[in-house]
C-alpha positions as a Python dict, from the first residue, in 0.01 Angstrom:
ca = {
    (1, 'X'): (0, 0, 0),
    (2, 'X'): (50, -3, -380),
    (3, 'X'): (-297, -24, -558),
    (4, 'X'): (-193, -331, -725),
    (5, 'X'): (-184, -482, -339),
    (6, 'X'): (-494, -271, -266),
    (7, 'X'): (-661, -498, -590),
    (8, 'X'): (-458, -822, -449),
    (9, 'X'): (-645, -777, -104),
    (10, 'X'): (-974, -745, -249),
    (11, 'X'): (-955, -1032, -478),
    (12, 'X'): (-895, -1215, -220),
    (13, 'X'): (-1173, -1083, 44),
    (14, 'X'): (-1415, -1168, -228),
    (15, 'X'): (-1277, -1505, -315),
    (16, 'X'): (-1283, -1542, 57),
    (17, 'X'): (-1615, -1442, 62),
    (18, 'X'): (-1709, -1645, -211),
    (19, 'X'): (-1624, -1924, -19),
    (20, 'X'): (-1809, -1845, 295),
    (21, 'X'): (-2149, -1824, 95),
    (22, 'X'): (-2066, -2160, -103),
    (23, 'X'): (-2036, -2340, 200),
    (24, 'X'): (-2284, -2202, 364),
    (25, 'X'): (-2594, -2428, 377),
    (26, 'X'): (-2874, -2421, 409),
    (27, 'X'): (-2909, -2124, 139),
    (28, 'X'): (-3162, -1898, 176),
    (29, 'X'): (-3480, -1948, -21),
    (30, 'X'): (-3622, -1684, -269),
    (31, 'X'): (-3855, -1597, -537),
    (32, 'X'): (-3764, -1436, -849),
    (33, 'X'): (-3912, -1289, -1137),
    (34, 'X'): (-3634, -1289, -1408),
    (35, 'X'): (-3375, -1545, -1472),
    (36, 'X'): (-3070, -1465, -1249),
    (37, 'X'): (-2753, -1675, -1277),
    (38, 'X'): (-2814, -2024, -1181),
    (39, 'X'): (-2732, -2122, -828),
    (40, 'X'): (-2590, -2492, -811),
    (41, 'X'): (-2312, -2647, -718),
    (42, 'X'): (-2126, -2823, -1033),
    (43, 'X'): (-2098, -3233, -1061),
    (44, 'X'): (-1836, -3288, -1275),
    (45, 'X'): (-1873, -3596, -1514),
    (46, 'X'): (-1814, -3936, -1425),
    (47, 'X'): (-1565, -3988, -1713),
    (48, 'X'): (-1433, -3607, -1673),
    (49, 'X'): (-1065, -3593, -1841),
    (50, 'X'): (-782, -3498, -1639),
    (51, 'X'): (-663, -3162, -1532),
    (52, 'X'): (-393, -3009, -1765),
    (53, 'X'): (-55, -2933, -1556),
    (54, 'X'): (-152, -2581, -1567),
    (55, 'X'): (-521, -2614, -1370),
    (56, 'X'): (-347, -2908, -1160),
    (57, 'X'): (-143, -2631, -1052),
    (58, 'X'): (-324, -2357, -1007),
    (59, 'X'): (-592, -2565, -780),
    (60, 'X'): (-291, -2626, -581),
    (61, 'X'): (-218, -2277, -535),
    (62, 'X'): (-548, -2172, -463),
    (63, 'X'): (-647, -2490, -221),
    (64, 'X'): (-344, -2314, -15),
    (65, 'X'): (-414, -1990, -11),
    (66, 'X'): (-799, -2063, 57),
    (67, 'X'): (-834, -2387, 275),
    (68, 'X'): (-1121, -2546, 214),
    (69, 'X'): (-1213, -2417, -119),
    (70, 'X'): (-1506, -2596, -308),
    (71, 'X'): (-1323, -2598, -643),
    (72, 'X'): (-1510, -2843, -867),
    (73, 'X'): (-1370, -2703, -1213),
    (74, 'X'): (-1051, -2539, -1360),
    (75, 'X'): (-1006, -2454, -1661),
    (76, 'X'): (-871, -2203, -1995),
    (77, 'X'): (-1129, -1975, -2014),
    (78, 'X'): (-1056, -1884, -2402),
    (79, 'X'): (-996, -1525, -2335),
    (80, 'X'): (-727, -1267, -2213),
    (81, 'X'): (-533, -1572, -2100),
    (82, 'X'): (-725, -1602, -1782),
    (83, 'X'): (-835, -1940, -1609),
    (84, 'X'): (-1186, -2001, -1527),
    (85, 'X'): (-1200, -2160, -1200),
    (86, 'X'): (-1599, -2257, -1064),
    (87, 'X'): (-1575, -2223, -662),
    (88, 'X'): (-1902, -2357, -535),
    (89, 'X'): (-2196, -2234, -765),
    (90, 'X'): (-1989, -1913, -879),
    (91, 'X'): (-1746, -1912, -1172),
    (92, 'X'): (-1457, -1666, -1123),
    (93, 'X'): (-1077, -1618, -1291),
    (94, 'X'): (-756, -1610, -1205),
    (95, 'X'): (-441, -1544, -1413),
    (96, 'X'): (-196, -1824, -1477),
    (97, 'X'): (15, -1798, -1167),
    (98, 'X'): (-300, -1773, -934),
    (99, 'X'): (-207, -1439, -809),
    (100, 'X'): (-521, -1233, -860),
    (101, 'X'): (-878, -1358, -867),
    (102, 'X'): (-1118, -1140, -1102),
    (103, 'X'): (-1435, -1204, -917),
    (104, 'X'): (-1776, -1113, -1199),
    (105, 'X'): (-1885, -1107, -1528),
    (106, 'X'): (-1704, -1119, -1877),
    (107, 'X'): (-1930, -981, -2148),
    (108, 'X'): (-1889, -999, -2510),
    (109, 'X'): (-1879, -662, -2608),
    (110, 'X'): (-1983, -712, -2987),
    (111, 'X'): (-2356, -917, -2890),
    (112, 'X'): (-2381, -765, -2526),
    (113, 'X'): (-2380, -1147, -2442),
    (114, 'X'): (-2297, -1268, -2048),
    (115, 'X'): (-2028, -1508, -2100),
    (116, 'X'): (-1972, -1593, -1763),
    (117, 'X'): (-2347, -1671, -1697),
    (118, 'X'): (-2363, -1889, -2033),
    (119, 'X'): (-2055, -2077, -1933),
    (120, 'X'): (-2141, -2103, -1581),
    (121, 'X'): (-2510, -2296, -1652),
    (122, 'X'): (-2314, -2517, -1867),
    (123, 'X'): (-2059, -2625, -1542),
    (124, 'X'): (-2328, -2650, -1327),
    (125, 'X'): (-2546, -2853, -1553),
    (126, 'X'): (-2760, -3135, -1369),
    (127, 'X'): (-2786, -3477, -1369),
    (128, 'X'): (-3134, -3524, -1447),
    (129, 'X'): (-3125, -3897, -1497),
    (130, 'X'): (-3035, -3917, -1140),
    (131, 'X'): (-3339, -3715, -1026),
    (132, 'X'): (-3554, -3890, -790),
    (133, 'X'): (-3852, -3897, -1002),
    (134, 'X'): (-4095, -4039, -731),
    (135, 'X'): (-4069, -3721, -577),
    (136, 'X'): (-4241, -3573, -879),
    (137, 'X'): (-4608, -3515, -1003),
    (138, 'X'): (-4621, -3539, -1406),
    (139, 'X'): (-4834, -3361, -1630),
    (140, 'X'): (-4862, -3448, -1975),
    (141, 'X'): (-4950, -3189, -2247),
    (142, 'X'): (-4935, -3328, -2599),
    (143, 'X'): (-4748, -3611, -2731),
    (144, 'X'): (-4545, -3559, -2394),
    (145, 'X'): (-4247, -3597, -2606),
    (146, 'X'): (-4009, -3267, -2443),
    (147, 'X'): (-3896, -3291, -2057),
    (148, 'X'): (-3902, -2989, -1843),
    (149, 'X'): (-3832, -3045, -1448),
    (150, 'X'): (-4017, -2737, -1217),
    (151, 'X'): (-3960, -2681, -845),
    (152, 'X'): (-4195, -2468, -742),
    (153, 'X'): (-4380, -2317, -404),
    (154, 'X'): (-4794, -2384, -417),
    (155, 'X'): (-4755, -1990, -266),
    (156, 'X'): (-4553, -1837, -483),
    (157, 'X'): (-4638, -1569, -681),
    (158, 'X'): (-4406, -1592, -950),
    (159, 'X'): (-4478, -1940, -947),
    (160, 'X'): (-4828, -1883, -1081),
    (161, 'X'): (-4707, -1687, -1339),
    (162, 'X'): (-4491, -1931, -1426),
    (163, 'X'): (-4788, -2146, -1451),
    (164, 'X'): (-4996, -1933, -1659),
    (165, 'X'): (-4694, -1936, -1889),
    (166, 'X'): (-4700, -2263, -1918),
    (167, 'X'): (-5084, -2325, -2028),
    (168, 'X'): (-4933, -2219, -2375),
    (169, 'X'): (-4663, -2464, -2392),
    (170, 'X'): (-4698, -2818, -2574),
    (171, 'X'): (-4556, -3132, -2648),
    (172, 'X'): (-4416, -3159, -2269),
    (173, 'X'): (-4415, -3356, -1978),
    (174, 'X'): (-4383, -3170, -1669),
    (175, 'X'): (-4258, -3299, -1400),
    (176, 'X'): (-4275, -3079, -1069),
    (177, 'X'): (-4096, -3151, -757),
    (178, 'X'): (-4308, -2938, -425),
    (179, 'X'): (-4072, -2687, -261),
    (180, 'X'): (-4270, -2511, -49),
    (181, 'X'): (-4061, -2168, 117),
    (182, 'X'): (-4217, -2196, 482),
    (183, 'X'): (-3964, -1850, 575),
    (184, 'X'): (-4245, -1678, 346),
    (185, 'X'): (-4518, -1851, 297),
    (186, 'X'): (-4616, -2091, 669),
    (187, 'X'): (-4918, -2251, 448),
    (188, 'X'): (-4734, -2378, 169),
    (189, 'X'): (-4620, -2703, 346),
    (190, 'X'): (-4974, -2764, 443),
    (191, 'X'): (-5086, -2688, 62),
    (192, 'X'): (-4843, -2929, -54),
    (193, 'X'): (-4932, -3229, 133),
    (194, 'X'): (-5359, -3180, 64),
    (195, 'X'): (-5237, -3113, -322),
    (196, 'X'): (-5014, -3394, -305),
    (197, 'X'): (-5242, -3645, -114),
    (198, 'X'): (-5508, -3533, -425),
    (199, 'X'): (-5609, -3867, -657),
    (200, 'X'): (-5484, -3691, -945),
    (201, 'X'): (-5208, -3432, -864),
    (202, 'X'): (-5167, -3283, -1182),
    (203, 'X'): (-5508, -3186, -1222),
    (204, 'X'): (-5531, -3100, -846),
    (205, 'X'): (-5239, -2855, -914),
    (206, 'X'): (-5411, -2715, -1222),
    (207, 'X'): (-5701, -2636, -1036),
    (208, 'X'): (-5571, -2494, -772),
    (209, 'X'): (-5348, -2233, -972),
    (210, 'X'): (-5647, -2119, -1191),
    (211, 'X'): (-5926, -2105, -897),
    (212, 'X'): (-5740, -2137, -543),
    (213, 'X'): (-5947, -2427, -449),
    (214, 'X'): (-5731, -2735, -291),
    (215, 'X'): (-5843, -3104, -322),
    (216, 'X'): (-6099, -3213, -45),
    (217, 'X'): (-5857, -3425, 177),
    (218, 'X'): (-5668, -3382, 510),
    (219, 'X'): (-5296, -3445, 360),
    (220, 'X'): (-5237, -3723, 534),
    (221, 'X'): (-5138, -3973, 311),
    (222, 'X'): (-4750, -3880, 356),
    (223, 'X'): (-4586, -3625, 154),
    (224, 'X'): (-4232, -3591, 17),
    (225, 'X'): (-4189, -3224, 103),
    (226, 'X'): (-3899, -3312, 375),
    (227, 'X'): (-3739, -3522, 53),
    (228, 'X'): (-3748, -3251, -228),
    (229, 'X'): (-3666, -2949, 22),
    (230, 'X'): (-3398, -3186, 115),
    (231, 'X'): (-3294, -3242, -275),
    (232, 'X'): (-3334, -2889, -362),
    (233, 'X'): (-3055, -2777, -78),
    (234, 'X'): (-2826, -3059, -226),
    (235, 'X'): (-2877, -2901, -607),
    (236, 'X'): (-2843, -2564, -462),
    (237, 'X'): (-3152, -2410, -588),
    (238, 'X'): (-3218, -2119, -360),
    (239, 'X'): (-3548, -2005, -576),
    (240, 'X'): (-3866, -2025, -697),
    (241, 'X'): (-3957, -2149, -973),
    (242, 'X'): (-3651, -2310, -1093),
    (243, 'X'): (-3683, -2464, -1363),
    (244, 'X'): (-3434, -2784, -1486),
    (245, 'X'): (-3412, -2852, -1926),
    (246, 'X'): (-3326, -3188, -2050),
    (247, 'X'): (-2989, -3123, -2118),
    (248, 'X'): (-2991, -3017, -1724),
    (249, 'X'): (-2960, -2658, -1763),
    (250, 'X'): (-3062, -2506, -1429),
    (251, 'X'): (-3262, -2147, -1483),
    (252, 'X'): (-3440, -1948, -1211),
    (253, 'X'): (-3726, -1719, -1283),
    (254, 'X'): (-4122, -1724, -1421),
    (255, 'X'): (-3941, -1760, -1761),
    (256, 'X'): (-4218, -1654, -2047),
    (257, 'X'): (-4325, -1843, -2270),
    (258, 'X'): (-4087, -1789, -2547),
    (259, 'X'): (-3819, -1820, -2349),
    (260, 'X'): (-3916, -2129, -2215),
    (261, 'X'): (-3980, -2245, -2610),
    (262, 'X'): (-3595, -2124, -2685),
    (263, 'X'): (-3447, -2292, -2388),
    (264, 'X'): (-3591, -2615, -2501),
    (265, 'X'): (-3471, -2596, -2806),
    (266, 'X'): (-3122, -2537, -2682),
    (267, 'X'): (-3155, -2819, -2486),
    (268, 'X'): (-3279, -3047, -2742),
    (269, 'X'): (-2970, -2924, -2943),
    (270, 'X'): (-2710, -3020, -2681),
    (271, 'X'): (-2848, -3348, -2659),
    (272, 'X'): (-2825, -3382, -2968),
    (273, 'X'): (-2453, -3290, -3034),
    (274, 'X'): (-2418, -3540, -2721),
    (275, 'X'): (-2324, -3266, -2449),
    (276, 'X'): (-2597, -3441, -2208),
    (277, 'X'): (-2604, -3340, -1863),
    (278, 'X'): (-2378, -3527, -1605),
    (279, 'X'): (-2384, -3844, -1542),
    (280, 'X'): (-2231, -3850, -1191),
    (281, 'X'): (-2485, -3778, -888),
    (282, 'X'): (-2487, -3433, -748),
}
């Protein structure tokens, strides 16, 4: 076996596996510390232009090779004539003919900058106007007038400091959807429904996070855990905290503070040159 057939076979197993773990649902539920790469599947845009010959034929090629492919995007990646192609919640590249599938991360070599990761949370951007915001608790800090969406586990530690993080933030409205992780913590559910049964959930939340003490009530007003667990499966998000910007960028991770300041400014900024979020429903 030549070694450019020994490279051929193991584009393919890991496009093949690729595949297996997009499909693969439900995903298994985490907690993170740091901002990995975002885990969602793309929506592409109501109003998305058509595919050039070149990506019309190259998905062709690869929805033969790999049945069942969930290819939402193809596309010129910009460099070393490659084609980006986003398969599930994972970007990877193929050459023009579709013959070999380079399967990780491009970086720039100049500003040590992860291309593939900042191109990849752009694809995989979220419809936040399509968000089911009764689902949601809101906090208001400020004039209220910056959006930031949180889905986050009541027993999560990196979820609390997430929220210590975010005592220092202003001019927002949070709104958090509950996503308790029962796999790790088998009280969160229960948490969830007492906080979310409180008069005030906001404040109930608050208080819990900075003293541990939950809302005197049974939870038994109905709770929409089943609903957002349900919605965070269909947006992918296989963490905790994950945290959604008003352009729809999708990061997960206890960002801090500054971070969280930047991110919202590069938000704002995409709004503002009109590169909103989808508009199609995930």
């Amino acid at each position: 076996m030549t070694a450019r057939s020994r490279l051929h076979d193991l584009c393919r197993m890991a496009l093949a596996a690729a595949v297996t773990l997009a499909c693969a649902l439900p995903v298994a539920r985490a907690q993170v510390a740091a901002p990995p790469l975002a885990s969602t599947v793309a929506a592409p845009a109501a109003s998305a232009p058509a595919e050039s010959p070149d990506a019309a034929a190259i998905r062709k090629a690869l929805e033969q090779r790999f049945p069942g492919a969930p290819i939402s995007h193809i596309g010129k990646s910009g460099y070393l004539g490659l084609y980006e192609v986003m398969l599930g919640d994972q970007l990877v590249y193929t050459d023009p003919n579709a013959t070999l599938i380079f399967v990780g991360s491009v970086y720039d070599a100049a500003t040590k900058q992860n291309l593939t990761e900042q191109r990849s949370r752009k694809l995989n951007r979220v419809a936040v106007d399509k968000l089911p915001m009764n689902l949601a608790f809101t906090r208001v800090k400020g004039d209220g007038s910056r959006k930031l969406y949180i889905f986050s586990d009541a027993d999560c530690p990196f979820c609390h400091r997430l929220e210590q993080e975010l005592r220092g933030l202003d001019n927002v409205t949070l709104y958090t959807f509950l996503f308790p992780i029962d796999q790790l913590h088998p009280d969160a559910s229960r948490k969830s429904r007492i906080l979310w049964c409180a008069a005030d959930r906001g404040k109930a939340w608050d208080t819990y996070f900075a003293t541990g003490k939950l809302p005197p009530n049974n939870g038994d007003c109905g709770d929409p855990v089943a609903k957002t667990q349900a919605l965070g499966d269909s947006l992918h998000i296989n963490a905790t905290p994950t945290l959604i910007f008003a352009d729809g960028t999708m990061i997960p991770g206890a960002l801090p503070l500054p971070q969280i300041e930047k991110e919202m400014a590069n938000a704002q900024a995409e709004l503002a040159k009109g590169h909103a979020a989808p508009q199609a429903a995930r």
